[in-house]
C-alpha positions as semicolon CSV with decimal commas, in nm:
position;residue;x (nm);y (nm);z (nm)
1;X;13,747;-8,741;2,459
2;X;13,970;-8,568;2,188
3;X;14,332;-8,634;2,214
4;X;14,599;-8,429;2,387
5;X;14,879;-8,394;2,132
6;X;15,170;-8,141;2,243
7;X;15,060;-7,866;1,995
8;X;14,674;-7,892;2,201
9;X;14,883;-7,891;2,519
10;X;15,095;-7,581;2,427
11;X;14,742;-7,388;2,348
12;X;14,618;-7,481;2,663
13;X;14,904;-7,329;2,837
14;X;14,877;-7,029;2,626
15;X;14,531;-6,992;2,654
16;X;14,517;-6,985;3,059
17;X;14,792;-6,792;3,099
18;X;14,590;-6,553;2,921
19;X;14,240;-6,590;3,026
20;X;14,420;-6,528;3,411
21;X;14,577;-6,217;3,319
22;X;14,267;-6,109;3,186
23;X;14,078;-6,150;3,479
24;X;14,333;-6,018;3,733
25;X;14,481;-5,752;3,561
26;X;14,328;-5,641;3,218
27;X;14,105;-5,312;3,251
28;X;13,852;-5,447;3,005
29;X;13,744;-5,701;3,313
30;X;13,782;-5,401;3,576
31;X;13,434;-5,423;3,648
32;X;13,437;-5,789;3,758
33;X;13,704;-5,739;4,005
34;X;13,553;-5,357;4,135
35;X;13,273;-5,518;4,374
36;X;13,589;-5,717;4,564
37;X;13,860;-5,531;4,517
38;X;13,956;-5,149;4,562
39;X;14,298;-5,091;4,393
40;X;14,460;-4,772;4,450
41;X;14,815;-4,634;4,350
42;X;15,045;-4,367;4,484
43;X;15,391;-4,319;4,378
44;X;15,731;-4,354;4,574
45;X;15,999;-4,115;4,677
46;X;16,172;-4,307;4,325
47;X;15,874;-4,203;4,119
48;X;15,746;-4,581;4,070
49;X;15,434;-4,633;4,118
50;X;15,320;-4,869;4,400
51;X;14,960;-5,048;4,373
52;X;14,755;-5,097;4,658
53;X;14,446;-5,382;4,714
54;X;14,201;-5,395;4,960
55;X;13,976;-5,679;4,971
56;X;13,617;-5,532;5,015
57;X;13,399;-5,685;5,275
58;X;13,337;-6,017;5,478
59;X;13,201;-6,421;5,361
60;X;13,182;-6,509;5,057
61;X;13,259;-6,158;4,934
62;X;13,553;-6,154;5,130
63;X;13,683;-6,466;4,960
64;X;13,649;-6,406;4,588
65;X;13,795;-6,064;4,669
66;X;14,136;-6,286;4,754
67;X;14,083;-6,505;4,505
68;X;14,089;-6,219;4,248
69;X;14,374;-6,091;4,407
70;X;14,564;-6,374;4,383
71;X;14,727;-6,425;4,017
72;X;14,811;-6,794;4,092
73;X;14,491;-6,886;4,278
74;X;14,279;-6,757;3,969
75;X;14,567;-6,927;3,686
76;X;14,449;-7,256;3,853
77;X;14,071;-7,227;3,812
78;X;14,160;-7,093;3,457
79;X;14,343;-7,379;3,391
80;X;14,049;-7,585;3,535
81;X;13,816;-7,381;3,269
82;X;14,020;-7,425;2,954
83;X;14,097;-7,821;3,062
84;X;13,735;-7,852;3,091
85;X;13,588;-7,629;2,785
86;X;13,878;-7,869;2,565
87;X;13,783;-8,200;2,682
88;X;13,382;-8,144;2,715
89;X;13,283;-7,876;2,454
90;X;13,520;-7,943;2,170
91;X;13,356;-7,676;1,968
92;X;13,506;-7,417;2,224
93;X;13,895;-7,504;2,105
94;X;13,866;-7,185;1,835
95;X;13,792;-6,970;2,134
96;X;14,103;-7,167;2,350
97;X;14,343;-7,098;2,027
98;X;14,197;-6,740;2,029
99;X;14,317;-6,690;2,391
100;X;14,633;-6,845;2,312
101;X;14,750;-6,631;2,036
102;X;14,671;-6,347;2,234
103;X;14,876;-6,500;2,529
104;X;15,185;-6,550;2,313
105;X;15,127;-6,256;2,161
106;X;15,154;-6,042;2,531
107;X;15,491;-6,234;2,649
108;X;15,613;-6,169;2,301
109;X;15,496;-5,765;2,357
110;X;15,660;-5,783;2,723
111;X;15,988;-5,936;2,622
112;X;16,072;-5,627;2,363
């Protein structure tokens, strides 16, 4: 089991805040969320624009629709994912460090 030092700990923050965006929000992964969800938007009397989700269907269908819906239901099975690729498959901590530049990099980019 490799060691959890603060700088590991700090990556591992970095990297699932990032891989959750990227699944809820990012267009890149539209396609994984389009059989679940159907995301419209219309805009106000203000001119902001106002998103709309439907979750698509019933079961099991139903359910991953509101988990991709859900930004802090999917941060905690990314978390779960970049916990597990760091302790099991140490080989995978380039690809966690990856993810966690770009993370930084995006509340860096949304703070200016």
């Amino acid at each position: 089991m490799p060691e959890l030092s603060w700088i590991h700990l700090v990556i591992l923050i970095f990297a699932s805040f990032r891989l959750t965006h990227l699944l809820v929000f990012d267009e890149i992964t539209s396609f994984i969320r389009a059989p679940f969800l159907a995301i419209t938007h219309e805009e106000d009397v203000d001119g902001q624009t106002i998103q709309h989700i439907e979750i698509k269907g019933t079961g099991l269908r139903r359910l991953i629709g509101k988990l991709l819906s859900c930004y802090w239901c999917v941060g905690i099975w990314s978390a779960a994912l970049v916990v597990t690729l760091y302790w099991f498959l140490p080989t995978s901590f380039i690809f966690l460090v990856i993810l966690a530049i770009a993370g930084a990099a995006a509340l860096i980019e949304s703070k200016t």
